[in-house]
N, C-alpha and C positions, 0 to 999 in steps of 0.2 A: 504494500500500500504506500504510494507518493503520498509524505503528507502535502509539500506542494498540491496536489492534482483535489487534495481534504478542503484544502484553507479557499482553494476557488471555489469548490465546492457549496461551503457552507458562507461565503462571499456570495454567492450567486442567488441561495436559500433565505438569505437574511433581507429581501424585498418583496412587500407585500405582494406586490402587482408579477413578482418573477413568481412565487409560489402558488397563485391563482392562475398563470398561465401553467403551469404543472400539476394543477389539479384540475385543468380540461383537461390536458393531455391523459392523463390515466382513463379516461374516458374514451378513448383512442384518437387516432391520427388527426388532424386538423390543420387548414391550411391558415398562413399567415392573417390573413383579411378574417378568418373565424377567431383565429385567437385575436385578435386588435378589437372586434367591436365589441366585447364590453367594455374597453377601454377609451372608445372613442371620442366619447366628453370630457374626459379629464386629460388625455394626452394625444400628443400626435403621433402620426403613423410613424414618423424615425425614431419618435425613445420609444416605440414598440421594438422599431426594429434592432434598436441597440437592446435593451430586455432580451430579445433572443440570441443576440448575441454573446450576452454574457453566461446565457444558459446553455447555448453550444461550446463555448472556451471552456465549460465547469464540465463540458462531457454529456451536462445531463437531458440534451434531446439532441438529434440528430435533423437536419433539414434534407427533402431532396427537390430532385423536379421531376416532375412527368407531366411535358406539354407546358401547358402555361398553370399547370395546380403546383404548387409548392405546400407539399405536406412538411409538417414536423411531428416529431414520436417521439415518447420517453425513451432512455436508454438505461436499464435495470441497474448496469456497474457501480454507479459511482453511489448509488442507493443501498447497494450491499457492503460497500466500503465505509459506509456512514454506520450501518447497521454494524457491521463489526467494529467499529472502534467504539459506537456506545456500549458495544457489549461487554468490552472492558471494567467501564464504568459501571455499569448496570449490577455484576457479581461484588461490585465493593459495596454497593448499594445495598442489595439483598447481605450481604454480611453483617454490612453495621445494623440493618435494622433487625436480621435474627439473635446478635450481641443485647442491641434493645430490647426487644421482645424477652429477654432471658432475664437481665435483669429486669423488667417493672415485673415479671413475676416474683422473682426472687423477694422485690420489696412490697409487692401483694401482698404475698407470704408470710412474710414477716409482721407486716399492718394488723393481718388479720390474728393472730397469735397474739399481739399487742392488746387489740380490743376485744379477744374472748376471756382475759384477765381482767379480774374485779379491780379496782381501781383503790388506792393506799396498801393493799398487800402486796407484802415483795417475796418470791420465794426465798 
């Protein structure tokens, strides 16, 4: 895994309007003029086209041509590079909080033994 190929990646992931053009795509193939009009009122057809550009340099769609249709498509890779590296983070995660979950038993535990003792006696 480049992290280079990461850092454009999640550069590319960090704009609303790129990540909304990535979630038509999952919905399949779409040509440019589809993905711009929702966009249409807020931006022009170039920072569209720069948007998809920055989402081809991150890898994560591909453009082609056939005739005068210009489809773009998700490309899975750089989606599973993401997914691996949070899985890293994910197991530290699940650790520290099975470490949590063990102790507030422990001190459940302990609570409850506290408060099933009559209160001024001390063994």
């Amino acid at each position: 895994m480049n992290p280079d190929r990461l850092s454009l990646t999640f550069a590319a992931l960090g704009d609303p309007t790129r990540r909304a053009i990535l979630a038509r795509l999952s919905k399949g193939e779409a040509s440019v003029s589809e993905l711009a009009k929702p966009f249409m009122h807020e931006m022009s057809a170039p920072a569209i086209t720069k948007h998809l550009k920055v989402l081809e340099k991150a890898g994560l769609i591909s453009r082609s041509r056939a005739a005068q249709w210009r489809p773009c498509k998700l490309n899975g890779e750089p989606f599973r590079e993401i997914s691996e590296w949070i899985d890293i983070y994910r197991h530290f995660w699940e650790e520290s909080f099975d470490r949590l979950d063990s102790y507030l038993k422990t001190m459940t535990a302990k609570t409850s033994k506290k408060k099933g003792r009559p209160h001024g006696r001390k063994k």
